[in-house]
C-alpha positions in Angstrom: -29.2 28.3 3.7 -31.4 31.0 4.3 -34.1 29.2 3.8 -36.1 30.6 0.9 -37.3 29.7 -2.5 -37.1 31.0 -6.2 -39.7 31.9 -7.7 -39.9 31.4 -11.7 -41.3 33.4 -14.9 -42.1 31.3 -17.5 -39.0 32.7 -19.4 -37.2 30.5 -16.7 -36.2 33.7 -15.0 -36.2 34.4 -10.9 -38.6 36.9 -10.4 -38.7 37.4 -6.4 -37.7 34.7 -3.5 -40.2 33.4 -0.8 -39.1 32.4 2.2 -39.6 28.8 3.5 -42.0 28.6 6.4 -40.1 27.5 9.6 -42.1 24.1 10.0 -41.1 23.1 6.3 -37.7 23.9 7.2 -37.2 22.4 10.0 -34.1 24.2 11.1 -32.8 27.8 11.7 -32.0 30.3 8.8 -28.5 30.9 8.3 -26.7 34.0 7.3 -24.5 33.9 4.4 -21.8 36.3 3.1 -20.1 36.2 -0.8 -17.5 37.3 -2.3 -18.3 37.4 -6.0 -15.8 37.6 -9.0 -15.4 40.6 -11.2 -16.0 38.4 -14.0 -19.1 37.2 -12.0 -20.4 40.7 -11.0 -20.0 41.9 -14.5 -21.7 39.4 -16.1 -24.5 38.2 -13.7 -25.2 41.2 -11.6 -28.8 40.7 -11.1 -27.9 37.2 -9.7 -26.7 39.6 -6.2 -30.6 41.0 -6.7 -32.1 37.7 -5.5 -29.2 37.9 -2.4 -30.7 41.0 -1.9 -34.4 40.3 -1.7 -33.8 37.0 0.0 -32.0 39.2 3.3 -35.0 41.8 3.1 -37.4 39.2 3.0 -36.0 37.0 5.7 -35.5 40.3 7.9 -39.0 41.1 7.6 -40.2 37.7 9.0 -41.8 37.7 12.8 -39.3 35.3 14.1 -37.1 35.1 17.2 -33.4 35.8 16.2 -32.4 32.1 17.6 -34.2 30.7 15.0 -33.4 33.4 12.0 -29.6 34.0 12.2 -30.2 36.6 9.2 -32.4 39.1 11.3 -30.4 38.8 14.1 -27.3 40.3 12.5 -28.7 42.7 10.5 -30.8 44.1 13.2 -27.8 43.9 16.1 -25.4 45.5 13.9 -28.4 48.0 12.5 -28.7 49.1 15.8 -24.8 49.5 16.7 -24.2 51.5 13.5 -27.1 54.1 14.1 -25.7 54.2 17.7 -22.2 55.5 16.1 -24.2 57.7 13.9 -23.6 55.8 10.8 -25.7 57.3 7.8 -28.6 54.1 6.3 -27.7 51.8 9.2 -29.7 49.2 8.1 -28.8 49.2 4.4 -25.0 48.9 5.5 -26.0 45.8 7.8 -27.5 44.2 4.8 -24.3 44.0 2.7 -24.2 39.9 1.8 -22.4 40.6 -1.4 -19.1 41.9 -1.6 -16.9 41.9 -4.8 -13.6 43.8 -6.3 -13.6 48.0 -7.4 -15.6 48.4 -10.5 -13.3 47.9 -13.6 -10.9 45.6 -11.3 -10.7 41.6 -10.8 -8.9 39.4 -8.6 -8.6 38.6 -4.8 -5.5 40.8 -4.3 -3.9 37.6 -1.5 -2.4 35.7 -4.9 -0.5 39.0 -6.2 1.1 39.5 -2.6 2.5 35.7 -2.6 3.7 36.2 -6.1 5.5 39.0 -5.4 6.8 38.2 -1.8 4.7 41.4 0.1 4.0 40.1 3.0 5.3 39.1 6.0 2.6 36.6 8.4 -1.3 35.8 7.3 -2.4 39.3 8.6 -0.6 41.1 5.7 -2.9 38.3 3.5 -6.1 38.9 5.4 -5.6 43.0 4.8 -4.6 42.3 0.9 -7.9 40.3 0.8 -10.7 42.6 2.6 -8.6 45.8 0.7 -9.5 43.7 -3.1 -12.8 42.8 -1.4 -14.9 45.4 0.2 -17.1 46.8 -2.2 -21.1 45.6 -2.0 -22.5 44.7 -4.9 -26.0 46.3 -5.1 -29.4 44.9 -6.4 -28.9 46.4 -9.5 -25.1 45.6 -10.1 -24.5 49.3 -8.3 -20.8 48.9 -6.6 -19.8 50.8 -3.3 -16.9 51.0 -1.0 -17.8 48.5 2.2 -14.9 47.9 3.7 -16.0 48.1 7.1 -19.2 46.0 5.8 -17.0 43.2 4.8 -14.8 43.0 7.6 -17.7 43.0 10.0 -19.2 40.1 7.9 -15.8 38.0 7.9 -16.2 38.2 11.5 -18.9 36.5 11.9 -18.3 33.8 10.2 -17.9 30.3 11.0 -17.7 28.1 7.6 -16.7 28.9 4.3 -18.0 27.1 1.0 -16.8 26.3 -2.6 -18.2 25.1 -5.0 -16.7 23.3 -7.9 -18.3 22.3 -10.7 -15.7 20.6 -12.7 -13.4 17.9 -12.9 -11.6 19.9 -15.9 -9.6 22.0 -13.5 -8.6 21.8 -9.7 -6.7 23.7 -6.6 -3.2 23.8 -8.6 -4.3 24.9 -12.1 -3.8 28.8 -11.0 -3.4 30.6 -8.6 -7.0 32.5 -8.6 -8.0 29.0 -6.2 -5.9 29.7 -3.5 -6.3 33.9 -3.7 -10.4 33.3 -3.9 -11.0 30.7 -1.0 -7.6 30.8 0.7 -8.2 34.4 0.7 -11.5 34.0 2.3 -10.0 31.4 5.0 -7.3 33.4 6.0 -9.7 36.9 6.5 -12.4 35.5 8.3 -9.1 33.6 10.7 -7.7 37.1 11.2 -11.0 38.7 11.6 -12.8 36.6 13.7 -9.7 35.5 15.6 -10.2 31.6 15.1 -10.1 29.4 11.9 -13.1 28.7 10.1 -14.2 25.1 9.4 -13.7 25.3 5.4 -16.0 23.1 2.6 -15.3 22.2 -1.0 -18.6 21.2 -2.7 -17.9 19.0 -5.6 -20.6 18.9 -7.9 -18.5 18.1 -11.1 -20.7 15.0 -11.0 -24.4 15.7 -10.6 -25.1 12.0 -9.7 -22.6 11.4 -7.5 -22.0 15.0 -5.6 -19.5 15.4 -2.5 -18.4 17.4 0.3 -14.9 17.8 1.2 -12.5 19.8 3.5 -10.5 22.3 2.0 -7.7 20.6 3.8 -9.1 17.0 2.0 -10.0 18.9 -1.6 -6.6 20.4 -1.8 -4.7 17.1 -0.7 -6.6 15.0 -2.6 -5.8 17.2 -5.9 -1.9 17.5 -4.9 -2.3 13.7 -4.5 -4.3 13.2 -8.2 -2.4 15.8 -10.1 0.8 17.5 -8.6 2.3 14.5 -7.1 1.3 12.3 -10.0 4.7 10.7 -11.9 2.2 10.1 -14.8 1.0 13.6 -14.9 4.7 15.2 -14.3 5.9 13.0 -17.0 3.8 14.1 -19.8 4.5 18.0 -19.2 7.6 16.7 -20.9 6.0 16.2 -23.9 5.0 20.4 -23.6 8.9 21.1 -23.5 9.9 25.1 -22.2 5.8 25.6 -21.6 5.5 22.2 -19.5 8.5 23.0 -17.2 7.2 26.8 -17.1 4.0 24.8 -16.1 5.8 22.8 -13.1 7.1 26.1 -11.8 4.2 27.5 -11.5 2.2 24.6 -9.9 4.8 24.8 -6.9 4.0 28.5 -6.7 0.0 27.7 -6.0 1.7 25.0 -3.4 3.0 27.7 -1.6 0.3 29.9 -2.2 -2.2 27.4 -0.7 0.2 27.3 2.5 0.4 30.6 3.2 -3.2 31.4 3.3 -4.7 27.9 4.9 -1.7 25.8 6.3 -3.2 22.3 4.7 0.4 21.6 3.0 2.0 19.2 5.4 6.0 19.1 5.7 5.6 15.3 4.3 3.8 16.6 0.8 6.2 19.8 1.1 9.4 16.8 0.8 7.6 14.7 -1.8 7.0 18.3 -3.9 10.8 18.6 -3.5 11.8 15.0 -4.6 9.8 15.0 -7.2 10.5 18.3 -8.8 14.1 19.1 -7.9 16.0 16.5 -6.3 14.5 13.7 -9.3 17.7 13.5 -10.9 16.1 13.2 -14.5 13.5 15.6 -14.4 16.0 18.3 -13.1 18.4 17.4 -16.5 15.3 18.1 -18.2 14.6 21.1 -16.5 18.1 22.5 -16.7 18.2 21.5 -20.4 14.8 23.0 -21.5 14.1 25.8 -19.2 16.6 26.5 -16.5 14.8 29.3 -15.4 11.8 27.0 -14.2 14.2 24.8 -11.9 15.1 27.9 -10.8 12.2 29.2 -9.8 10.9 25.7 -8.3 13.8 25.8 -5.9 13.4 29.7 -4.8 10.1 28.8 -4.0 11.3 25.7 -1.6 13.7 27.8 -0.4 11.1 30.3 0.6 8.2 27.9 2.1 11.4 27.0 4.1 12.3 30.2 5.0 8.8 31.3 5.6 8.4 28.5 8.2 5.9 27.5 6.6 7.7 23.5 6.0 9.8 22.5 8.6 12.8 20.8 6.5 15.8 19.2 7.6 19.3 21.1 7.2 20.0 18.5 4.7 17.1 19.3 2.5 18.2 22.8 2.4 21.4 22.8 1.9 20.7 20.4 -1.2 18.3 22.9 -2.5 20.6 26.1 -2.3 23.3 24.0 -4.0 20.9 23.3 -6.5 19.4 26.8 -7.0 22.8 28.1 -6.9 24.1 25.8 -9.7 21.8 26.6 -12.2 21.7 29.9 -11.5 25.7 29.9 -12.5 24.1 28.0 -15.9 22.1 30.8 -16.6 24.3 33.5 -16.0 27.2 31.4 -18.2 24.7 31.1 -20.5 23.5 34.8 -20.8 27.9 35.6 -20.9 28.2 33.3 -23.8 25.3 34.7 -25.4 24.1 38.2 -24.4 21.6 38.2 -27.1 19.9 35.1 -25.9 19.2 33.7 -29.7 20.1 30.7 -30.7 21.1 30.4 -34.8 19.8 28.2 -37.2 23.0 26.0 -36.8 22.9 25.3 -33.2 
């Protein structure tokens, strides 16, 4: 996107970049921001030293800034920064790689759904920037950027992800939704308008595609979390299959919360097909009552949340659901305190 090119050792190593000359490209350069894991920074730090010497060498190009979106923004924001008497304005407008504290992982917006801290998408967008403004240097150095990263979030205008398996999708934790979600809901809050969000789906090299978010995350509910096949065989995984289930929902709401691409008509089938489904919620009740449970706090709250528009009918069903079990469990934990169950039983 910025329009340069690796250059290789023979070791198969990237020893500098060179940028692409404008008439090869035949387009403008683009500015890019990433947020990097801290499994990612820990392990491929030099990986954030070719970010780094593709900005410097793109900045150092004679070109007009309509043509080299890169220059433009570092050398506008260099300029506003030295103007406010910031210290190395120009090494604080080159931030492009942003990360979590040293010795911490995570996106921070996942642990604040989990735990019910937060009250509308801003609290969200704060969690995220808070986990994520720390630059990642050219040599895997990590400082505090805050301000950095928030002014990059406001700049933008798309975000990408790139997938590169069809082992795992959107539901199979909740890092998917506190990563990219995350990222959707900062730059919204940031820049004050959504971004238009990509999935790039590369899990087949032959046959690569681009998606929405809003179409990647459908499409997976659709495949896998909406699937009778697929919800039949976490059967098979008894206590650890409805434990699964429960926290599937859980990324359901998660994915809601940060990007709004759960529709009240997926949020019904979720419900049908996980609580109201008269023989999956025996199952549930009889092998892990504490995951039915769960599954119908969470539809209570993505009700309660606005954040799926139910009818009074739907609710009412699911509190006399949640409530029902949650008499099971407490006559269960009365008849036995210990919670183990003898040989004989």
């Amino acid at each position: 996107l910025m329009g340069v090119e690796p250059e290789w050792t023979d070791a198969g190593r990237v020893e500098s970049v060179e940028p692409i000359s404008l008439d090869d490209l035949d387009r403008p350069r683009i500015d890019v921001t990433t947020r990097v894991s801290g499994l990612f920074r820990d392990a491929f730090p030099q990986a954030a030293s070719v970010i780094h010497d593709a900005v410097d060498a793109v900045v150092d190009l004679d070109e007009p800034h309509e043509i080299n979106y890169v220059k433009k923004h570092v050398e506008e924001e260099a300029a506003e920064l030295e103007a406010a008497g910031v210290e190395k304005p120009e090494t604080a407008a080159k931030h492009r790689v942003f990360t979590t504290r040293p010795g911490g992982y995570g996106a921070g917006t996942n642990k604040a759904v989990d735990e019910g801290n937060w009250e509308d998408r801003s609290d969200l967008a704060d969690v995220y920037v808070q986990w994520g403004g720390y630059a990642l240097g050219s040599r895997g150095k990590t400082t505090e950027a805050h301000d950095a990263f928030e002014r990059r979030l406001g700049n933008v205008e798309a975000t990408v992800k790139i997938e590169d398996t069809a082992e795992q999708d959107e539901f199979d934790s909740s890092d998917w939704y506190a990563f990219h979600g995350g990222f959707i809901t900062a730059v919204a809050e940031t820049a004050g308008e959504e971004p238009a969000s990509y999935v790039g789906d590369s899990s087949d090299p032959d046959n690569v595609d681009v998606y929405t978010n809003e179409e990647k995350v459908r499409k997976a509910m659709r495949a896998r979390v909406l699937n009778p096949a697929w919800l039949d065989s976490m059967e098979e995984h008894g206590y650890k299959g409805a434990g699964d289930l429960s926290s599937t929902v859980d990324v359901v709401l998660g994915w809601d919360a940060t990007t709004g691409v759960v529709s009240d008509t997926l949020w019904e089938f979720v419900a049908e097909r996980y609580a109201f489904d008269a023989d999956r919620q025996e199952w549930l009740r009889d092998v892990n009552p504490w995951a039915l449970e769960s599954i119908t706090d969470t539809l209570l709250e993505a009700i309660d949340r606005d954040l799926w528009d139910a009818d009074d009918a739907t609710t009412d069903r699911l509190r006399d659901i949640n409530l029902t079990v949650d008499g099971d469990i407490e006559a269960q934990a009365a008849a036995d305190p210990t919670g183990v169950t003898s040989d004989d039983d």
